[in-house]
C-alpha positions as a printed Julia matrix, in Angstrom:
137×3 Matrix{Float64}:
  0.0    0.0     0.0
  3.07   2.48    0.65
  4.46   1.44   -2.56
  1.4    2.29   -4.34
  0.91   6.07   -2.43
  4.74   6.72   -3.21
  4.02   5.88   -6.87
  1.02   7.95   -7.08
  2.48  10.92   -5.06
  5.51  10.54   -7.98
  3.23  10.81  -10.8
  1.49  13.62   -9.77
  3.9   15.64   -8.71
  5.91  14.7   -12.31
  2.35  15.79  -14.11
  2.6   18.84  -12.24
  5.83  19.92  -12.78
  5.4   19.0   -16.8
  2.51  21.32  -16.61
  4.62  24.11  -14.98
  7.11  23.76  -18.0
  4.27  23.48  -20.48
  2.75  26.74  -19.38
  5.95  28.33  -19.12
  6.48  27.75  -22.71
  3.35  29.59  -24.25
  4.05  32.65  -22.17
  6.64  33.89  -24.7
  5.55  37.42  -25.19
  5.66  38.22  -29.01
  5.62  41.76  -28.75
  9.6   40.97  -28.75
  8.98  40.5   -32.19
  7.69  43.65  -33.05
  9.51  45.99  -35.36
 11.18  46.8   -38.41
 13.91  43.72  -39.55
 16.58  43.49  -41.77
 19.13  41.51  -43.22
 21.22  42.88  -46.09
 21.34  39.57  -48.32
 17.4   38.06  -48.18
 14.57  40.31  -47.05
 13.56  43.31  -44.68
 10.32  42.57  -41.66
  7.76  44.33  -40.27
  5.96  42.63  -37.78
  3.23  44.74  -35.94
  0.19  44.29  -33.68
 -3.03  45.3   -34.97
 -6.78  45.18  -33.69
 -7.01  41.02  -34.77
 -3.79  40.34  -34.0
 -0.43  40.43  -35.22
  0.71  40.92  -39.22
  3.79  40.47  -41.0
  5.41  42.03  -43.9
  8.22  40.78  -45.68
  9.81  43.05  -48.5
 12.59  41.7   -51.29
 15.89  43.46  -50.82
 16.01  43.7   -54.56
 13.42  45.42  -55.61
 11.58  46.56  -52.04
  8.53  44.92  -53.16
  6.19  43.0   -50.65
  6.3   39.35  -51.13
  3.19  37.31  -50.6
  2.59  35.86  -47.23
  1.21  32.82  -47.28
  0.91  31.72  -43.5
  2.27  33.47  -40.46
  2.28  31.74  -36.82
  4.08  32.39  -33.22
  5.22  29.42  -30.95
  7.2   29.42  -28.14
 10.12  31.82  -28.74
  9.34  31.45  -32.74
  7.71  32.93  -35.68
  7.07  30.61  -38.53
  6.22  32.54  -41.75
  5.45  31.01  -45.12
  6.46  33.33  -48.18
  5.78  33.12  -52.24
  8.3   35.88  -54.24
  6.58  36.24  -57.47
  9.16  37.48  -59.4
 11.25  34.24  -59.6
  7.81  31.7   -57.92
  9.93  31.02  -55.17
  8.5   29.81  -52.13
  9.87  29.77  -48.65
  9.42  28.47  -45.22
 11.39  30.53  -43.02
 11.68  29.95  -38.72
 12.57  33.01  -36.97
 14.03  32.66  -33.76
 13.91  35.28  -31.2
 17.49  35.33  -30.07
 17.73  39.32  -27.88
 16.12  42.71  -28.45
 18.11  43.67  -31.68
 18.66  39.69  -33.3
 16.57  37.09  -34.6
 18.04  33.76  -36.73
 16.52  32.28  -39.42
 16.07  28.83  -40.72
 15.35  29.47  -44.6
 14.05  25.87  -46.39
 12.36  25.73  -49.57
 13.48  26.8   -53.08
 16.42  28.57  -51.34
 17.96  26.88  -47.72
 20.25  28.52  -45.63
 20.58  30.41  -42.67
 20.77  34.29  -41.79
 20.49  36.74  -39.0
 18.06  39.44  -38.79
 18.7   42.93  -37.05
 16.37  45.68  -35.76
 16.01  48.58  -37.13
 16.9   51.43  -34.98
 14.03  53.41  -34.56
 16.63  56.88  -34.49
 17.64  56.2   -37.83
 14.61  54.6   -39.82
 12.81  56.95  -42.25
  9.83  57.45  -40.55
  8.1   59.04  -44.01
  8.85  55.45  -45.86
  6.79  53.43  -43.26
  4.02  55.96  -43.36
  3.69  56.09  -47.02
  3.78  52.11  -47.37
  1.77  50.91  -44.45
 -1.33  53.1   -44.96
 -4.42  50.76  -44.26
């Protein structure tokens, strides 16, 4: 009978402690992921909160043009975001991973792999006008 109480006091006290590291998981706060991104050889970010959640923009460095977003999702310390660039019909699955305030890494699979690191923009130097003139609703 012991044997039995010990093994259920050990089980629940393992489920609860799983469910502590569960929860602690999913309370990432993506607001870290806010801002204006860039890396010099693949594409620049935007990634703002709006009334219905968050939305993404991803712009070509080539030609500054907004690439299609097919599917954009948070979990854990991650943004997953699906893209199609039309010039070329290349798609791409790219994993973001929040790494400090100013970095993020990518994992880039899909008609082009690799890797890359993002930066933030400094919000001293940005050109306030350009977001303003592109992200009019």
């Amino acid at each position: 009978m012991r044997k039995i109480l010990f093994v259920l006091v050990l089980l629940l006290a393992s489920n609860l402690h799983a469910q502590k590291k569960s929860n602690a998981k999913s309370a990432f706060d993506y607001s870290k992921f806010e801002g204006l991104w860039y890396n010099e050889n693949t594409t620049t970010l935007f990634v703002r909160k709006e009334k219905n959640g968050y939305k993404v923009t991803e712009f070509s460095v080539d030609n500054g043009r907004p690439l299609d977003v097919i599917s954009f999702s948070f979990e854990d310390n991650r943004m997953y975001i699906e893209t199609l660039v039309r010039a070329n019909a290349w798609y791409a699955f790219q994993e973001f991973t929040y790494l400090d305030n100013d970095t993020l890494s990518v994992l880039i699979s899909g008609d082009a792999d690799g890797t890359a690191i993002f930066t933030r923009y400094n919000y001293n130097t940005y050109n306030p006008a350009f977001l303003a003139d592109t992200f009019k609703n």
